[in-house]
C-alpha positions in Angstrom: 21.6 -10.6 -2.3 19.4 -7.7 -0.7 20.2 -7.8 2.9 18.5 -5.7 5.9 20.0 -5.6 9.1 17.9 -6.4 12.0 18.1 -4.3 15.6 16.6 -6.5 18.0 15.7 -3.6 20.5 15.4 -6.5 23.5 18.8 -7.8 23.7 20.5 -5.2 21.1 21.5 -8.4 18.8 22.2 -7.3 15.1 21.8 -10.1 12.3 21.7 -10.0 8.5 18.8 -11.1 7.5 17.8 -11.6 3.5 14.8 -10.0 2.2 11.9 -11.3 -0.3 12.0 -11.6 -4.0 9.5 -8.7 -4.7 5.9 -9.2 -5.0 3.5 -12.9 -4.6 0.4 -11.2 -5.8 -2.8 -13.3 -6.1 -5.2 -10.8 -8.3 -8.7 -11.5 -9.5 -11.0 -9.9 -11.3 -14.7 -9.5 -10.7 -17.1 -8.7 -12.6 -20.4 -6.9 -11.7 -22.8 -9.0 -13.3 -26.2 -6.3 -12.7 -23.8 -3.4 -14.6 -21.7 -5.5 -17.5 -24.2 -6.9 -19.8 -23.8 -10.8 -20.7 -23.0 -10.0 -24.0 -19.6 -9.2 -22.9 -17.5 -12.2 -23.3 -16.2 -13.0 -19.8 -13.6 -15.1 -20.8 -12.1 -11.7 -21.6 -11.7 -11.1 -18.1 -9.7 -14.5 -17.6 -7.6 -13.6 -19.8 -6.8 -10.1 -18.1 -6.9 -11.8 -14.7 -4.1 -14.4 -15.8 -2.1 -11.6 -17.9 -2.0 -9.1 -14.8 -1.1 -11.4 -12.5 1.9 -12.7 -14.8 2.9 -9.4 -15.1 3.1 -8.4 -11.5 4.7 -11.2 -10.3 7.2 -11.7 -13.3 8.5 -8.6 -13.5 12.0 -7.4 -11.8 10.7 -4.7 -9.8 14.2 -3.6 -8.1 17.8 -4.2 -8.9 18.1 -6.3 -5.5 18.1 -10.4 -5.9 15.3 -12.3 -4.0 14.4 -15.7 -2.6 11.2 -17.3 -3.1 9.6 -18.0 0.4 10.6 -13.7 0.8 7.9 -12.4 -1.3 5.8 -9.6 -0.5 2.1 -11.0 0.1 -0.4 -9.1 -2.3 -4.0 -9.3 -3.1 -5.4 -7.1 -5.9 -9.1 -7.0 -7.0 -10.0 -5.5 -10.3 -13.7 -5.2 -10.0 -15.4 -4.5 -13.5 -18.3 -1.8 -12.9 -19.5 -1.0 -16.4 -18.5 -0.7 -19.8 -17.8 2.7 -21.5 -16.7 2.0 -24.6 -15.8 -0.5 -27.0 -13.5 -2.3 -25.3 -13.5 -0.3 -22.6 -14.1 -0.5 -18.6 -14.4 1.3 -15.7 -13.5 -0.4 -12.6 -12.5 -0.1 -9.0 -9.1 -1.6 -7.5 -8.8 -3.0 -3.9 -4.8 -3.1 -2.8 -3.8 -4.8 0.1 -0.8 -5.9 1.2 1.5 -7.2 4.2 4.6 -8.3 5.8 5.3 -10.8 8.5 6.2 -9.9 11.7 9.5 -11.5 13.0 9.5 -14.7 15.1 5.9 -15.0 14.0 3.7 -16.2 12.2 1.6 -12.6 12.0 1.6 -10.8 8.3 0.6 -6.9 9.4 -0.6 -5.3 7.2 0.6 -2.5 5.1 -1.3 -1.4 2.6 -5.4 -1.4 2.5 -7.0 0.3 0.1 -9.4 1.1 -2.4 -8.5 2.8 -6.4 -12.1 4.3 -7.7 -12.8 5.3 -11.3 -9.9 3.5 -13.4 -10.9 3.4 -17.0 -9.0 1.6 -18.9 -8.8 -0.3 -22.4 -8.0 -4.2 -22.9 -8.3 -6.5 -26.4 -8.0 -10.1 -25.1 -4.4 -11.5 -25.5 -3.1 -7.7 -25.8 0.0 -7.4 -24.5 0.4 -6.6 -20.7 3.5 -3.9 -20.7 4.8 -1.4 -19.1 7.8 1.4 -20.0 9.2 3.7 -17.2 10.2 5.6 -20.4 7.4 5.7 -21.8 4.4 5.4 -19.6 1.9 7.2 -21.7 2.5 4.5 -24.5 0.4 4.9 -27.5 -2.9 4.4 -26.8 -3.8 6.2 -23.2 -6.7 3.7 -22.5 -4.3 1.1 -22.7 -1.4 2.1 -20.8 -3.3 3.3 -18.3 -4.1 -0.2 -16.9 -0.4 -1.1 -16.3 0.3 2.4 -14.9 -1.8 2.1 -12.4 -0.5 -1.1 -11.3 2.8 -0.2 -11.7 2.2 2.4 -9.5 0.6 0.4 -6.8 3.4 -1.9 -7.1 5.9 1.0 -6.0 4.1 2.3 -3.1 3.7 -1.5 -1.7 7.6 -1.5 -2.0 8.0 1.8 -0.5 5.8 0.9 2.7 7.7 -2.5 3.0 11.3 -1.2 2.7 10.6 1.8 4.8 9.5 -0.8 7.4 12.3 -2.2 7.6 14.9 0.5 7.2 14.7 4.1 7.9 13.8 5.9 4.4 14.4 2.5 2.8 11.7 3.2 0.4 12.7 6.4 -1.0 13.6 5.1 -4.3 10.1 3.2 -4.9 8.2 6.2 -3.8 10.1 8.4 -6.0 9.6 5.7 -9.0 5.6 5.8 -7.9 6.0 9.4 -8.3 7.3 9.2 -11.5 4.3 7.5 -12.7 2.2 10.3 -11.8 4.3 13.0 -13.6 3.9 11.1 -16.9 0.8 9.0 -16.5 -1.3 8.4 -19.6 -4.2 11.3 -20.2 -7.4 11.5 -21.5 -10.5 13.1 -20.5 -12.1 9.7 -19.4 -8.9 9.3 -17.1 -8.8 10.7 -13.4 -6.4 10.0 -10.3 -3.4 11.9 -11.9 -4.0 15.3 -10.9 -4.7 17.6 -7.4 -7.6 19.3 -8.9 -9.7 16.0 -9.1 -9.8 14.6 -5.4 -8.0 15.1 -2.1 -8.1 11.5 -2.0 -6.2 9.7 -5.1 -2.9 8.8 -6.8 -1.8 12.0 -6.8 -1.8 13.0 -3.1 -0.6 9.7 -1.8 2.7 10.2 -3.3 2.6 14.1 -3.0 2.4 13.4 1.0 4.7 10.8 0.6 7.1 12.9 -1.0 7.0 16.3 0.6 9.4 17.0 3.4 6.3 18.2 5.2 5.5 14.9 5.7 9.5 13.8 6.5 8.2 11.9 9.9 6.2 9.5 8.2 8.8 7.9 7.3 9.9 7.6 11.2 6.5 6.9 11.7 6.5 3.4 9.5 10.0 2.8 10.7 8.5 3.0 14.4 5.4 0.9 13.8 6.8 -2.2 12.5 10.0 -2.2 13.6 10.5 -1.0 16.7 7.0 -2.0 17.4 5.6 -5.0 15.8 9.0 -6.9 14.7 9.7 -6.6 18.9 5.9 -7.4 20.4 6.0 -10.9 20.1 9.6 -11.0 22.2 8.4 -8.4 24.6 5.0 -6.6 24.5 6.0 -3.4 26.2 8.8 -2.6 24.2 6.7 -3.5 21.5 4.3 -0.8 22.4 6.3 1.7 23.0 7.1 1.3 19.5 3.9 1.3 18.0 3.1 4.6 20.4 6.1 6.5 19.3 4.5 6.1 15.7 1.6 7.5 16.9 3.5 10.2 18.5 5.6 10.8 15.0 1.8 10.8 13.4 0.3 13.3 15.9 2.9 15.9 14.8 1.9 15.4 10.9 -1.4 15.9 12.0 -1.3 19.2 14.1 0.9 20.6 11.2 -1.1 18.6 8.4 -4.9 18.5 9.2 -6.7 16.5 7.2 -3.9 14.8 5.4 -4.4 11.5 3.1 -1.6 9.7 4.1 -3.2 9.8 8.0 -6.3 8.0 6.3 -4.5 5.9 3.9 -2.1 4.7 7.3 -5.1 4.2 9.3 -6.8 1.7 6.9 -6.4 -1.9 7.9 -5.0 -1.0 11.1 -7.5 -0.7 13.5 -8.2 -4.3 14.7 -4.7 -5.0 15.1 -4.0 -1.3 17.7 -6.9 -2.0 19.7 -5.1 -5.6 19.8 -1.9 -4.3 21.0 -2.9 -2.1 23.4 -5.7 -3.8 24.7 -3.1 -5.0 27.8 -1.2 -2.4 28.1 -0.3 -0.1 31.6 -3.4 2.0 31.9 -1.3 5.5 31.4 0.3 3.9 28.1 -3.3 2.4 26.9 -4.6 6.3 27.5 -1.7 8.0 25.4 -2.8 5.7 22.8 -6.2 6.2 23.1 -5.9 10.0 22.9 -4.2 9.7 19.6 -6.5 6.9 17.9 -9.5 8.9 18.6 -8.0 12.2 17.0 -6.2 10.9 14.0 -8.4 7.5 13.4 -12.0 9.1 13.9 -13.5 6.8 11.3 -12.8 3.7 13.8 -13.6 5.6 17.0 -16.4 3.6 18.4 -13.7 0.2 18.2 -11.0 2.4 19.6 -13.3 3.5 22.7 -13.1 -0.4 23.9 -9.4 0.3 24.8 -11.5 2.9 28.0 
């Protein structure tokens, strides 16, 4: 059994406490009915909806052992943009994912986010697999489906055992990277390499990876642990928490400009800052503020409510 130990930074109590069985994804996909023509049969699509989904959440993921009412909340959306080839789809994947935050009944959020461009191939009833060995598989098209997901799948671990214990994800991270080394190539695939986008696979994981970006890690650590898992017991600890985070990300920043994993962070989170800081001293509420407004600028105008 997988256990975590728990700091409780309020009364300094530590209890064992047993984490999740890996991943409860709920995944649909959607299918853009003014770009797929109705020729396509959409039972297809069931078909890939009900295989994905049985492959995510079958799968053993870790070597750890899990309980049922533990898993990792999930939602995937596969949505079906157009059709490129026999056989053969372009799509977009939304990934969003959270963990509960203790003595509540709050799931934060950890991961928000949105794959463009995956082209992939899919037969109905073809056989949803994936081999660490052998990612690239036979037919690139093919593989590159479950390689995405796979890959997804590892960062949502990595995010929720970093949470919970300092560099706790390494491993996952490590095993997303993996994926990227070796994914499946062709020249309708993208999302693999540096030289496409500063914003894909690749970079998540680079950033993830690099000791550049070592204080991230402290930086998740900080946010949900010290931060959320404590707000609900006592807000100002709670805060300080979160704002140490910020403080760990602020220092990424000045020596990272421009960064993805600031951006990839950021999404989803938002709402719930100006939420926790919305009450807080007026010299903590400022520090915050300073820091959203510089490394969050997308959601500036909903941070400016903390003035």
């Amino acid at each position: 059994m997988r256990n975590k130990i728990i700091l409780l930074i309020t009364c300094s109590l530590i209890y064992t406490v047993t984490r999740s069985q890996e991943i409860q994804a709920r995944l649909t996909v959607n299918v853009n009915k003014d770009k797929v023509s109705t020729t396509v049969d959409r039972k297809i699509f069931q078909t890939l909806q009900a295989g994905l989904t049985n492959f995510i959440n079958s799968r053993k993921w870790t070597s750890d052992a899990f309980q049922t009412i533990e898993k990792i909340q999930c939602n995937f959306l596969l949505n079906i943009n157009d059709v490129i080839g026999p056989n053969v789809y372009r799509a977009t994947l939304t990934v969003q994912a959270a963990r509960p935050a203790y003595n509540s009944t709050y799931q934060c959020p950890l991961i928000n986010y949105m794959d463009e461009n995956i082209v992939f191939r899919y037969l109905e009833f073809q056989p949803i697999e994936f081999n660490e060995n052998r990612i690239q598989g036979s037919d690139a098209l093919a593989s590159n489906l479950t390689a995405v997901f796979a890959y997804w799948i590892y960062v949502i671990l990595g995010f929720d055992y970093d949470s919970f214990s300092l560099r706790g994800g390494d491993p996952y991270f490590i095993k997303a990277q993996n994926i990227v080394n070796y994914a499946p190539e062709s020249s309708e695939i993208t999302g693999w390499k540096n030289y496409e986008s500063q914003r894909n696979r690749y970079w998540l994981t680079e950033n993830i990876n690099n000791n550049r970006f070592a204080l991230f890690h402290d930086a998740i650590y900080s946010y949900y642990r010290t931060g959320v898992d404590v707000f609900f017991e006592n807000q100002d600890e709670g805060r300080n928490g979160i704002l140490n985070c910020l403080n760990y990300l602020a220092t990424i920043d000045k020596e990272n400009p421009n960064s993805m994993i600031m951006q990839f962070f950021f999404q989803g989170k938002s709402t719930e800052l100006v939420k926790a800081f919305s009450k807080a001293k007026k010299d903590v509420k400022d520090r915050a503020l300073k820091h959203l407004l510089k490394l969050d600028i997308t959601n500036s105008r909903l941070y400016n409510e903390l003035k």
